[in-house]
Structure formats: structure tokens, C-alpha cells
C-alpha positions in Angstrom: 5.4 -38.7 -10.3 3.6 -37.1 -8.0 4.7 -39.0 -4.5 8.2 -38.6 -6.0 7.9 -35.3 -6.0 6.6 -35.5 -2.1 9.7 -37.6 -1.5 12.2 -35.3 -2.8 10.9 -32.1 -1.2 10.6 -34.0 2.4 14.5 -34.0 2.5 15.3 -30.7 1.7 16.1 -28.3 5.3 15.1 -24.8 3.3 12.1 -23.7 1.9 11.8 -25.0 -1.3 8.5 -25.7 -3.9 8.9 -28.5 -6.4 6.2 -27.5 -9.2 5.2 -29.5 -12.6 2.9 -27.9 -14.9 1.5 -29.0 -18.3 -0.5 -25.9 -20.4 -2.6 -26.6 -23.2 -3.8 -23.9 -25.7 -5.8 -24.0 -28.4 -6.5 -20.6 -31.0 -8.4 -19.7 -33.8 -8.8 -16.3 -35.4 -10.5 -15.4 -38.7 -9.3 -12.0 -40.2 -12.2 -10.9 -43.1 -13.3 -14.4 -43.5 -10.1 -16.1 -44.2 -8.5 -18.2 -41.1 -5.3 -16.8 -40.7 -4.6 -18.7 -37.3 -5.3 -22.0 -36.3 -3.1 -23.2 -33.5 -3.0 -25.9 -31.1 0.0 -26.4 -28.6 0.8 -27.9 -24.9 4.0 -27.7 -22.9 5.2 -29.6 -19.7 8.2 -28.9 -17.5 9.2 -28.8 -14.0 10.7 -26.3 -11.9 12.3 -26.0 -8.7 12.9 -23.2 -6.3 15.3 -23.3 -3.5 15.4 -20.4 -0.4 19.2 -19.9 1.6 20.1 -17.3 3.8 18.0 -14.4 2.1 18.5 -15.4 -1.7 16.9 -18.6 -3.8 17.9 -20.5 -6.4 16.1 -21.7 -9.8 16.4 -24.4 -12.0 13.9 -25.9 -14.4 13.4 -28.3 -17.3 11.0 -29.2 -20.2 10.4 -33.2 -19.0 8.5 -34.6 -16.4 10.0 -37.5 -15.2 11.7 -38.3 -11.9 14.9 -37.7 -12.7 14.6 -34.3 -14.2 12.2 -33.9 -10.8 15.2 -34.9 -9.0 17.8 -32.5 -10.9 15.9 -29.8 -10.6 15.7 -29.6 -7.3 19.3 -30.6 -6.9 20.7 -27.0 -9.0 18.3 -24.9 -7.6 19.5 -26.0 -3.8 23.3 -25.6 -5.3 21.8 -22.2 -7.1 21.3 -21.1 -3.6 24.2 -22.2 -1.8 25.9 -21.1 -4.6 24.6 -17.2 -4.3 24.4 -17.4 -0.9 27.9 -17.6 -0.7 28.6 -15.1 -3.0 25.7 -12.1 -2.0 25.3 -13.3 1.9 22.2 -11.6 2.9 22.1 -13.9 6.4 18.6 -13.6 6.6 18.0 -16.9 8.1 15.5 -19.3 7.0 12.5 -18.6 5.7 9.4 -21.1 7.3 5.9 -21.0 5.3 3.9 -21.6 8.4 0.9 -22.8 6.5 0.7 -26.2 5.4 -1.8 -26.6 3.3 -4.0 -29.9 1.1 -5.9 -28.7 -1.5 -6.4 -30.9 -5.0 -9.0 -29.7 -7.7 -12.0 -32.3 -8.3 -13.1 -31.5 -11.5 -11.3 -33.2 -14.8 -9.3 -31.8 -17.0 -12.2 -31.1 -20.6 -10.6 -30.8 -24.3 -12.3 -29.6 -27.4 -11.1 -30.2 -31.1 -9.8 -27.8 -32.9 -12.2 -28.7 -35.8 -15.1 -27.6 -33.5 -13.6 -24.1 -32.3 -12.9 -23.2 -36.3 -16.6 -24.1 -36.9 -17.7 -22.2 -33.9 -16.0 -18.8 -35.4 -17.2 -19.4 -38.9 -20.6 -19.5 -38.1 -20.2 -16.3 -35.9 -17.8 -14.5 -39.1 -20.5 -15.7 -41.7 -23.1 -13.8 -39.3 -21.4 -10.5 -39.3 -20.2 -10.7 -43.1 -23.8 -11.3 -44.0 -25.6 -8.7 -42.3 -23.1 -6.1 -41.9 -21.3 -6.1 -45.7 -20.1 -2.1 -45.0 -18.0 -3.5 -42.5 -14.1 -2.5 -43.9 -12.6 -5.3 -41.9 -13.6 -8.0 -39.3 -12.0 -10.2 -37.0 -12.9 -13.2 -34.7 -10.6 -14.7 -32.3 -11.4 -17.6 -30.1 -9.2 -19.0 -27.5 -9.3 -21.9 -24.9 -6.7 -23.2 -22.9 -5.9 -25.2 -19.7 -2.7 -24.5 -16.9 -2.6 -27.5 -14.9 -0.1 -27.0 -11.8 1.0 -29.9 -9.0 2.8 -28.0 -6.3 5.0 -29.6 -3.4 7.1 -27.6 -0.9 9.3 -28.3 1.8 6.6 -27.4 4.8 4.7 -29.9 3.4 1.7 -28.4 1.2 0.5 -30.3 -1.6 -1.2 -28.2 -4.7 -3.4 -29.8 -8.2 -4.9 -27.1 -9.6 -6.3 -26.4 -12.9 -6.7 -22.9 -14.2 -9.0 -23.2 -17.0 -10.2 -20.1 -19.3 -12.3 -19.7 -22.6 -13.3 -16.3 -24.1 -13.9 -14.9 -27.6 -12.9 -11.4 -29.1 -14.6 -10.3 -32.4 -13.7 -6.8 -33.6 -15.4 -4.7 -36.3 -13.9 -1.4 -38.3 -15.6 0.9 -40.9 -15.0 4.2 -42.4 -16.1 7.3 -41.5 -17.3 9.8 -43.9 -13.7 11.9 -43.4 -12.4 9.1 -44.5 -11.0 7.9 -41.2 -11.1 4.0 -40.3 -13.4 3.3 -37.3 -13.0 0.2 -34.8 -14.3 -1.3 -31.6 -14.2 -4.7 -30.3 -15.4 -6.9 -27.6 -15.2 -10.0 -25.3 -17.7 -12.2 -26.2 -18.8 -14.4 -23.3 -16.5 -16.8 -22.1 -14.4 -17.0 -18.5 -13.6 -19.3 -16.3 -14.0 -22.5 -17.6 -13.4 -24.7 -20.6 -15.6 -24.3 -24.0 -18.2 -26.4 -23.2 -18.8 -24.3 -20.3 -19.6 -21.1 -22.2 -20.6 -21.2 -25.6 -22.9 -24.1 -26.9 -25.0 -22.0 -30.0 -23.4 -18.9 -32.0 -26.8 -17.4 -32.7 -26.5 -17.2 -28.7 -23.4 -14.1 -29.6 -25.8 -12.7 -32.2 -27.3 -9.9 -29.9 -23.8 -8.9 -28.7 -22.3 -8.8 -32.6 -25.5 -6.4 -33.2 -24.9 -4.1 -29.7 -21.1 -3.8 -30.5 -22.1 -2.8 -34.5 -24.3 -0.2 -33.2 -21.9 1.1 -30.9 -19.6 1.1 -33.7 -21.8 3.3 -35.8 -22.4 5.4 -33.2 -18.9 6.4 -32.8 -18.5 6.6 -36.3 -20.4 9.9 -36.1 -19.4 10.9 -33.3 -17.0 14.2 -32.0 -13.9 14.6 -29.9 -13.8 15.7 -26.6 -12.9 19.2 -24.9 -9.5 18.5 -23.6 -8.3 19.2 -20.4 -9.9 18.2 -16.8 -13.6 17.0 -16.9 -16.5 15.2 -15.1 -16.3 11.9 -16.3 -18.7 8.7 -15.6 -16.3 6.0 -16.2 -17.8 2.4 -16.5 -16.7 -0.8 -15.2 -13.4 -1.6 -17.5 -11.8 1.2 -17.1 -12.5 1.4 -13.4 -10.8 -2.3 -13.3 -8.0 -0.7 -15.2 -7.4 1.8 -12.6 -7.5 -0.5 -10.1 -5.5 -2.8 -11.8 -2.8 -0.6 -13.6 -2.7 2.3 -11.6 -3.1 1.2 -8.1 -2.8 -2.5 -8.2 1.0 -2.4 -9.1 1.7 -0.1 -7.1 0.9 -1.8 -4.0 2.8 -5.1 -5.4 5.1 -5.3 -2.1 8.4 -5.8 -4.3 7.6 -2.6 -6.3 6.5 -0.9 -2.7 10.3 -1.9 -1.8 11.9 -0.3 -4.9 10.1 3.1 -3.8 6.5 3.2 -5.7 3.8 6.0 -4.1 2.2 3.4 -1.6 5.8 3.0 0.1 4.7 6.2 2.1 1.4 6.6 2.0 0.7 3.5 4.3 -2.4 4.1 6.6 -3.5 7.0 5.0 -6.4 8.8 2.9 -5.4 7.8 -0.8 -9.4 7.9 -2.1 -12.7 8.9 -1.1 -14.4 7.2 1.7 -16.6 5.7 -0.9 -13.8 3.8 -2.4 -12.7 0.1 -1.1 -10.3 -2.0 -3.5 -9.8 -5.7 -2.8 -7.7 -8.6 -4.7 -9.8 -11.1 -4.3 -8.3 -14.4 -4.2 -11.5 -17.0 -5.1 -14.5 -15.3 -4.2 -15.6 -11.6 -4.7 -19.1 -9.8 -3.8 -20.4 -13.1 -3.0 -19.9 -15.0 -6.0 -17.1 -17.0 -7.9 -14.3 -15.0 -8.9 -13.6 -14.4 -13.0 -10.1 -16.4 -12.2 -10.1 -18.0 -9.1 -6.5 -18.8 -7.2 -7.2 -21.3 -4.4 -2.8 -21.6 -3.4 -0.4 -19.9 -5.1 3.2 -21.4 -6.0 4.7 -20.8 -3.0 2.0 -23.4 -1.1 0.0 -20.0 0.7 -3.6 -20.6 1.2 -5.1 -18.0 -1.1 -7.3 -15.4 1.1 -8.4 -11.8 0.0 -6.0 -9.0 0.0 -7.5 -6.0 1.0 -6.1 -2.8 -0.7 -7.7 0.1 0.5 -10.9 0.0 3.1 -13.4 3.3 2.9 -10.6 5.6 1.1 -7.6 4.3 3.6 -4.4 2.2 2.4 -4.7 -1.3 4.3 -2.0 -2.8 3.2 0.0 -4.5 0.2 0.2 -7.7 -2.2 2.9 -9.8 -0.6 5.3 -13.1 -1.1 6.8 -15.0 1.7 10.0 -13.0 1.4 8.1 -9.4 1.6 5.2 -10.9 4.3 8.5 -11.5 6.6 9.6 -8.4 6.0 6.9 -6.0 6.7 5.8 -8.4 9.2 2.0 -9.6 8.0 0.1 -12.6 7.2 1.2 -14.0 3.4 -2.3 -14.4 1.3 -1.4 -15.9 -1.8 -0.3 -13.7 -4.0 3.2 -15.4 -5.4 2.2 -16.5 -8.9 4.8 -18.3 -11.6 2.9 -18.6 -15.6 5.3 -21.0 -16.8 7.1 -23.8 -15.3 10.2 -22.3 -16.4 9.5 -18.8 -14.0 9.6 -18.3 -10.4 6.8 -16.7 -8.9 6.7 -13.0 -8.3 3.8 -11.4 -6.3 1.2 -10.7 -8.7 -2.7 -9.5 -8.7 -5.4 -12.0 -9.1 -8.9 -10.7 -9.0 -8.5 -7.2 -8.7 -11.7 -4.7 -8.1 -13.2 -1.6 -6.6 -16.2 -2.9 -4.5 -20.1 -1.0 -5.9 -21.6 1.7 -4.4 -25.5 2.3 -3.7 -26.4 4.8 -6.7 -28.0 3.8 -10.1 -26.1 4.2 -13.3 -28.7 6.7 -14.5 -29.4 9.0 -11.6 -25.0 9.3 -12.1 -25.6 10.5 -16.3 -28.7 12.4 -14.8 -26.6 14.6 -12.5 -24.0 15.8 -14.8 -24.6 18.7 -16.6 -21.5 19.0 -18.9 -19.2 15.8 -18.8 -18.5 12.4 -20.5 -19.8 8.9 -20.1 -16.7 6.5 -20.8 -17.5 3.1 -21.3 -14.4 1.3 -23.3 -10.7 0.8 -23.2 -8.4 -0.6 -25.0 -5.2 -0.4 -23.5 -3.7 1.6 -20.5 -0.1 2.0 -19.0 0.9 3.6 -15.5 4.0 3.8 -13.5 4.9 3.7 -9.7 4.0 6.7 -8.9 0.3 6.2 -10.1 0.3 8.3 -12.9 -1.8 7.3 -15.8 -2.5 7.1 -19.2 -5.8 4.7 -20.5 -6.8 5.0 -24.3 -10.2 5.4 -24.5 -12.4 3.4 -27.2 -16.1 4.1 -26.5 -17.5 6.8 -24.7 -20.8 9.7 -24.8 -21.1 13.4 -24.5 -23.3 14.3 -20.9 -25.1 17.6 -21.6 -27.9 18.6 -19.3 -28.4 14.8 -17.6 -28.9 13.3 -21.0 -26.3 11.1 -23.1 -25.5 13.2 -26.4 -23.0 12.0 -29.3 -20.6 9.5 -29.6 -16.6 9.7 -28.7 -14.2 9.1 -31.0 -10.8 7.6 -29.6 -9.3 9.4 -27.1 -7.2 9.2 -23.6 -7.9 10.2 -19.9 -4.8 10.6 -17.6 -4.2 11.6 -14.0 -2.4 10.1 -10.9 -4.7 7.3 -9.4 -4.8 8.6 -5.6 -6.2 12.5 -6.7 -8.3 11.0 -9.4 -9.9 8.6 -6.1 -10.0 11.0 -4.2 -12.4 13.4 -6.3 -14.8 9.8 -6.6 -18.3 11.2 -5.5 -20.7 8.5 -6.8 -20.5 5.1 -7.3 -22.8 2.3 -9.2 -24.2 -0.3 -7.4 -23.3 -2.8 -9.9 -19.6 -4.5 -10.9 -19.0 -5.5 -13.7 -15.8 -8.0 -14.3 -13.0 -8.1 -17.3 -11.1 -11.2 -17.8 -9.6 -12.0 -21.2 -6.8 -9.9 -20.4 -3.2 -11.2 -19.2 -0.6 -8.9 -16.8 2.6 -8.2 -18.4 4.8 -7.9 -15.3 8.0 -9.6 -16.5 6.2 -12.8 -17.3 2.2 -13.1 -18.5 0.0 -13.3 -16.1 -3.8 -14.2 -16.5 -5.5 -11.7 -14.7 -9.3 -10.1 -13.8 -10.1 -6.5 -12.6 -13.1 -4.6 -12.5 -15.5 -2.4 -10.4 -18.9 -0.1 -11.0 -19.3 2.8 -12.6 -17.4 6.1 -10.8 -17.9 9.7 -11.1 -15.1 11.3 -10.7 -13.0 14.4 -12.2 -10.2 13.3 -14.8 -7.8 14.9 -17.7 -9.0 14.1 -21.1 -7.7 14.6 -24.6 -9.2 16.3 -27.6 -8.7 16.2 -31.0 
């Protein structure tokens, strides 16, 4: 299949990408003890993309055999004669000067399902037994496998394997105003398949026990002052700003539809102490959460570099937008299913450490908040905000004080960078998450802990 796929693509004159994928997935999740999901699934297809005169044409299909190789590729090329003739854009050909070999040398590892349903009993029976005021209780576990061959037209050949493994156990309980109080987190997993990451459940023990406390922390705890405030926020929700409030903003399609980094090019959006970087494969030295090595347009994956010491650098790009603003294409055209076309899309996405120590940061706020969890967050082009806020601590006098109960920060990304004057010299990485940009996307973002100045809510 694969050198008909070569053969096909080597006679068509427009840039084109020929891509077959197969994803496996396999789920469990155990709601109070009972398993309430148990699912195991894989899908294959083929798609093909086809580039004339400024507009492309798609076509795809759920088999994987040469013919449906050969169709596909066939109305996606007739796709973009089709529209070409219809919208003419006459912008020429488009040339992916790279031409790139890469093909992933590990295999492909399964689990049975059998031994992931065991895996979260044995981690459910542990928090039932020795937390029985619990009100609920959940454990989710999730594996799965996206295996991509990629041709194009130029001539770059693509087998990569995008394995990823992580559990999620979340814990509720009542407060004494009757209120129902919840946290949850990742536990372990990553890049990777099972085996990789979890071998023992007793290994997950410590982490049930420092989420519980947490949890019983917060369920005494107060609700912020609202309105602007000196916050300390940790790692997660500095990946979500640099994700969800800067990240897409700097997505070159949505810098062409008008977002706030369309004018702001070359200029102070943050404090000289901030740097952001979508990292491709490799970040601060070490493998990346989700490593991209070519993305589905056959574009050698390198680092995009967002802003450098508080200045916009530049954007995430496609082939299309690369041309167009007139820079180097770095990989950033990713496609989930076989049946979508790839849109430019963050992979590793992070704010790079700073030199101070987590504590000197709580000791030099006198009146402030230490936020250390979120559970969701939402932002628009213009880089305004709104993150919920899970976990989080009262700073009075240098010293951590009472727990948080839930509540939100907001701002615009650029002022809330701007007012960064301390940063942790430690990052810390989020990667069970997926990017909802018109299609899922799997995704990583993180960073160190930033002082900064920020809205929060109240009660």
C-alpha cells in the first residue's frame, strides 16, 4: 500500500499529500465503583488533499486499499479544479520546498482491555477503602494509538505513531454548607503506550492521597476578594494562557481573519521576562509531552518561536500562510482524522522558566493568591480571557493561608504579560488535554510559576 501510495502522488503536477491513518482507542472509566464505560474502537481511512491556483480540494474514505488510495486522490485533484474554476484565486502553485524521509522505528504496543479494567479497579478499590466520606469518585483511564503514513507530491514520505496514555481520577465531598466539593487530576501517563507508564497501582497511591488532601483543604476553604489581585499562578494555568489565550491567537489563519497579533508584530506584548515557544519535538532540553516530527503537509517539524524576551517573533504557519507572510513553514499543519484536512494548529506549547524559586515568589507577596488548578478556560482573538479556577491559596504576609473555593481569573493576555515580574525556574507540562479548533487536536502546554497582576472573582 504504501509504494502505491508513492506511485500515485509522483504523477500529480500540484501539491498534493496522500495520507492513511488507522487510530486505535481503548477507555475505561469507573463512576462510584461501578464501570460505566468500557470501550475499545479503531478506525482506518484515507485522505487526500489536492492544491490549484490558491484553493485545494478534499476527498477521503473509510478503506485502505489501492483503489480507494487511487480515488481519493482522483476527487480531491477534480475538487480543486473544480473550485478553482469557480473562486479563481490565481495564486499559482504552491512548492513545499522541503522534501523530507522520516519513518518512526519503534512498533506499534497494544494492551487488553481486561488489563486496563483491572488497572482502575485496583486504583477505585484504594480510594473507596480509605476515603468512605468521599460523595462520589471517578477513574478514567485512556490509551490510544494515531498511526499516520504521509506521501506528497514534493516527494516526502511520513510513518509516524502518535502514541498517548494518561489516567484522570476525580474525587467530590460535601462541605459543611452543604455544598458538593470536587478536584481531580492526571495521574501519570504521556507519551507513550501503557506499558510505558503505569506497571503497579500502589505506584498512584501517593498522588490519590495528595489530591484527597487538597480536596479537604478546599473544602474549608473561603472565596476570594474580587476584582484585580497579585496572583502566583502555577504551571497549568500558565500553559493555558499560553495556550488559549496567546497560542490561538498567533495561529496564522486566525492572525488573517484580524486576531490582536495581526498588529502587534514586532512589538512589546509581555515582560522581558517572558519567552513563549511551540515546541515541535524537543523543549528545555528534553522530549517533548507530544512530540510532532512532520506534520501532514510533509514540513520538517522545527520550533516555532512566539515571543522572544517580551517581543512578538512571529506566528504558527501552514504552507499557504508561510507563502504569504513570506517565512520559513515549521510544521505546524496538523489533520486528527483521516477524514480532515490539516489546519495550522499548536503542538507543544509553553512559556520558558525563569531563575526565581517557587517560595521566595509566596514569600514576597504580602496580600495575594497562589493558584494552582484549572479546569477549563476559554479566550477569544483579541486575548481576552476567562480560566475557571479549581485549586488555589490565600498569600497573607509571605505565608500560604486557606484554601480557594472555585473561582475565575480574567484579563487580556498581552496586559496580564506584561505586569509578569517573577518567574519559577521550573516547567511543569499538561498533556491529557485535546484542542478543540474545529476538529480535536491532542495537545500539550505549560510553563513555571508567574507572578503577575490578574482580575479574580469572588463569591
Amino acid at each position: 500500500m504504501s509504494e502505491y501510495m508513492k506511485k500515485l502522488i509522483s504523477d500529480i503536477n500540484d501539491h498534493a499529500e496522500l495520507r492513511m491513518q488507522t487510530a486505535r482507542t481503548r477507555r475505561v472509566s469507573i463512576v462510584g465503583g461501578a464501570l460505566v464505560g468500557n470501550m475499545s474502537s479503531v478506525s482506518k481511512g484515507i485522505g487526500a488533499r489536492v492544491y490549484k491556483n490558491g484553493v485545494w480540494g478534499f476527498a477521503s474514505k473509510s478503506n485502505t486499499d489501492e483503489n480507494s488510495a487511487k480515488e481519493v486522490l482522483l476527487s480531491a485533484t477534480e475538487n480543486a479544479g473544480l473550485l478553482s474554476a469557480k473562486i479563481p484565486k490565481n495564486k499559482g502553485k504552491l512548492i513545499n520546498a522541503q522534501c523530507v524521509q522520516y519513518s518512526e522505528k519503534r512498533a506499534f504496543t497494544d494492551v487488553s482491555q481486561k488489563t486496563l479494567v483491572d488497572f482502575a479497579k485496583e486504583v477505585d478499590s484504594y480510594i473507596e477503602k480509605k476515603y468512605p466520606a468521599l460523595t462520589s469518585r471517578h477513574v478514567g483511564l485512556s490509551t490510544g494509538c494515531i498511526e499516520k503514513t504521509l506521501y506528497t507530491s514534493e516527494g516526502s514520505f511520513a510513518y509516524q505513531l502518535f502514541p498517548r496514555t494518561y489516567m484522570i481520577v476525580s474525587m467530590s465531598i460535601e462541605a459543611s454548607d452543604g455544598t458538593n466539593i470536587e478536584l481531580f487530576d492526571v495521574m501519570g501517563g504521556g507519551e507513550g503506550y501503557f506499558s510505558d507508564h503505569y506497571s503497579d497501582p500502589a505506584l498512584l497511591f501517593p498522588m490519590i492521597d495528595s489530591l484527597y488532601e487538597e480536596l479537604i483543604n478546599k473544602k474549608e476553604g473561603i472565596f476570594p476578594d474580587a476584582g484585580e489581585a497579585l496572583c502566583i499562578i502555577d504551571s497549568s494555568i500558565a500553559g493555558m494562557v499560553a495556550h488559549e489565550a496567546v497560542g490561538h491567537t498567533v495561529e496564522a489563519d486566525l492572525v488573517l481573519a484580524g486576531s490582536v497579533a495581526a498588529s502587534n508584530l514586532g512589538k512589546e506584548v509581555a515582560s522581558p521576562l517572558i519567552s513563549l515557544t511551540d515546541f515541535a519535538h524537543t523543549a528545555f532540553g528534553e522530549k517533548a509531552p507530544l512530540p510532532v516530527y512532520v506534520d501532514d503537509e510533509g514540513t520538517l517539524c522545527q520550533d516555532a518561536v512566539i515571543i522572544k524576551d517580551g517581543v512578538l517573533q512571529g506566528y504558527m504557519n501552514n504552507l499557504e500562510s508561510a507563502l504569504h507572510f513570506g517565512v520559513k513553514p515549521l510544521g505546524n499543519a496538523r489533520a486528527y482524522a483521516f477524514s480532515d484536512e490539516p489546519l495550522i494548529r499548536m503542538r507543544n506549547t509553553a512559556i520558558h522558566p525563569g531563575k526565581d524559586k517557587l517560595e521566595d515568589m509566596i514569600a514576597s507577596v504580602d496580600k495575594g493568591y497562589y493558584l494552582t488548578r484549572t479546569q477549563n478556560g476559554q479566550a477569544d482573538t483579541t486575548g481576552e480571557f476567562m480560566f475557571g479556577i479549581t485549586m488555589g491559596y490565600e498569600i497573607k504576609n509571605g505565608k500560604l493561608g486557606k484554601a480557594l473555593r472555585d473561582t475565575t481569573i480574567s484579563g487580556v493576555a498581552f496586559n496580564m504579560l506584561k505586569s509578569v515580574d517573577m518567574l519559577s525556574d521550573t516547567v511543569s507540562w499538561d498533556f491529557a488535554g485535546y484542542c478543540g479548533k474545529k476538529q480535536p487536536m491532542p495537545v500539550s502546554m505549560g510553563g513555571p510559576s508567574i507572578r503577575c497582576k490578574v482580575n479574580i472573582g469572588g463569591r
